[in-house]
N, C-alpha and C positions, 0 to 999 in steps of 0.2 A: 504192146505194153510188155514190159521184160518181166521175168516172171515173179521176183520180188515186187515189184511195183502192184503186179496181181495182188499178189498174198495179202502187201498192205492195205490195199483199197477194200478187197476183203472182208479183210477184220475190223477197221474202220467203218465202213457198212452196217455189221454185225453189233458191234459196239453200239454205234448209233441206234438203233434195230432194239435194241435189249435194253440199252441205259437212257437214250433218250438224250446223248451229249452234245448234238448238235457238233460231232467233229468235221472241219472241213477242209483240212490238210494237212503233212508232215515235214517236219523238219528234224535232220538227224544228220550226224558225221559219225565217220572213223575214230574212233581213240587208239591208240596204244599206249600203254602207262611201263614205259620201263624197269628193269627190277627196280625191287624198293619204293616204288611208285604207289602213293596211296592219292586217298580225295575226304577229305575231312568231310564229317554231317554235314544235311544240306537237304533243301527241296527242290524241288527242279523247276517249280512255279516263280519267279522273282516278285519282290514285295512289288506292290502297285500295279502286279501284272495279272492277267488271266486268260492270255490266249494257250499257254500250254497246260494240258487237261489231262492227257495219258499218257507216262514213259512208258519206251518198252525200249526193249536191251536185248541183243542177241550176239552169244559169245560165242567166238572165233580160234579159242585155243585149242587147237589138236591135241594131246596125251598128257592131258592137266590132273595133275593127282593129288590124292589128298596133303595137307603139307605144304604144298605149293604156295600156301597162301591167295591173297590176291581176291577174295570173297568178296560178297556185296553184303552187308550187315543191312536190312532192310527192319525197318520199325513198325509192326504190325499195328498198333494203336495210329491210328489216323491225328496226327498234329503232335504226337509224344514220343520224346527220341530218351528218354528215361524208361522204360517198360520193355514191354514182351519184343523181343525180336528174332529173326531167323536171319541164316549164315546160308548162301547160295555162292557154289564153286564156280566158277567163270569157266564151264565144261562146254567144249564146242557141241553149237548147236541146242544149247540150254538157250528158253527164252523168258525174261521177266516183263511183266505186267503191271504197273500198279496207277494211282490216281498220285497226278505230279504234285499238285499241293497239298497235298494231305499226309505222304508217308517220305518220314526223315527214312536218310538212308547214308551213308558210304561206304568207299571202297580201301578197305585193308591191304595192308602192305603185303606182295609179291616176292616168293624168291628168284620170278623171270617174269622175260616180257608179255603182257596180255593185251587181250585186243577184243575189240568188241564192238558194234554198229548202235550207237545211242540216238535214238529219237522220239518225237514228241509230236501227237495227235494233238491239234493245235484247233480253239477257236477261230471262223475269220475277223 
């Protein structure tokens, strides 16, 4: 098993273990969002849906500074994208965590290209 594939099975495990989510697989791609490139609010659960349970995000940008733009504005109130929020820099090797339908969230416009591994601990 390659050693990312460890890490997630892992935490998935772990997850399970502590929250009781019954996770039983993941599903994630590649992004790259070219300069300029934003992702308007959003959940990462689809209406009528519920096999995706936990995003997580693991950013890939080497020498990302502040300024640069390109942040995840994630909405700290579970279901409310009017309220308390935090700004997280797409810093390589920074990783985000949260519950897929519960926290709005997007991705702010870049002044270069970003890139990052998005996936989702998935009900069967």
């Amino acid at each position: 098993m390659p050693w990312t594939s460890l890490k997630l099975e892992t935490l998935r495990l772990a997850l399970n273990q502590r929250f009781f989510l019954g996770l039983f697989d993941f599903e994630g791609h590649f992004a790259i969002y070219p300069q300029g490139a934003f992702y308007k609010p959003h959940l990462d659960r689809h209406a009528g849906t519920n096999q995706r349970v936990v995003t997580i995000i693991l950013y890939l940008n080497p020498h990302w500074q502040p300024g640069d733009g390109g942040e995840l504005k994630l909405w700290t109130t579970p279901g409310d994208k009017t309220g308390p929020f935090i700004l997280i820099e797409p810093r390589m090797g920074t990783i985000v965590c949260f519950m897929a339908g519960d926290h709005w969230h997007e991705v702010l416009p870049a002044t270069k290209t970003r890139m990052s591994i998005t996936g989702w601990f998935r009900h069967q």
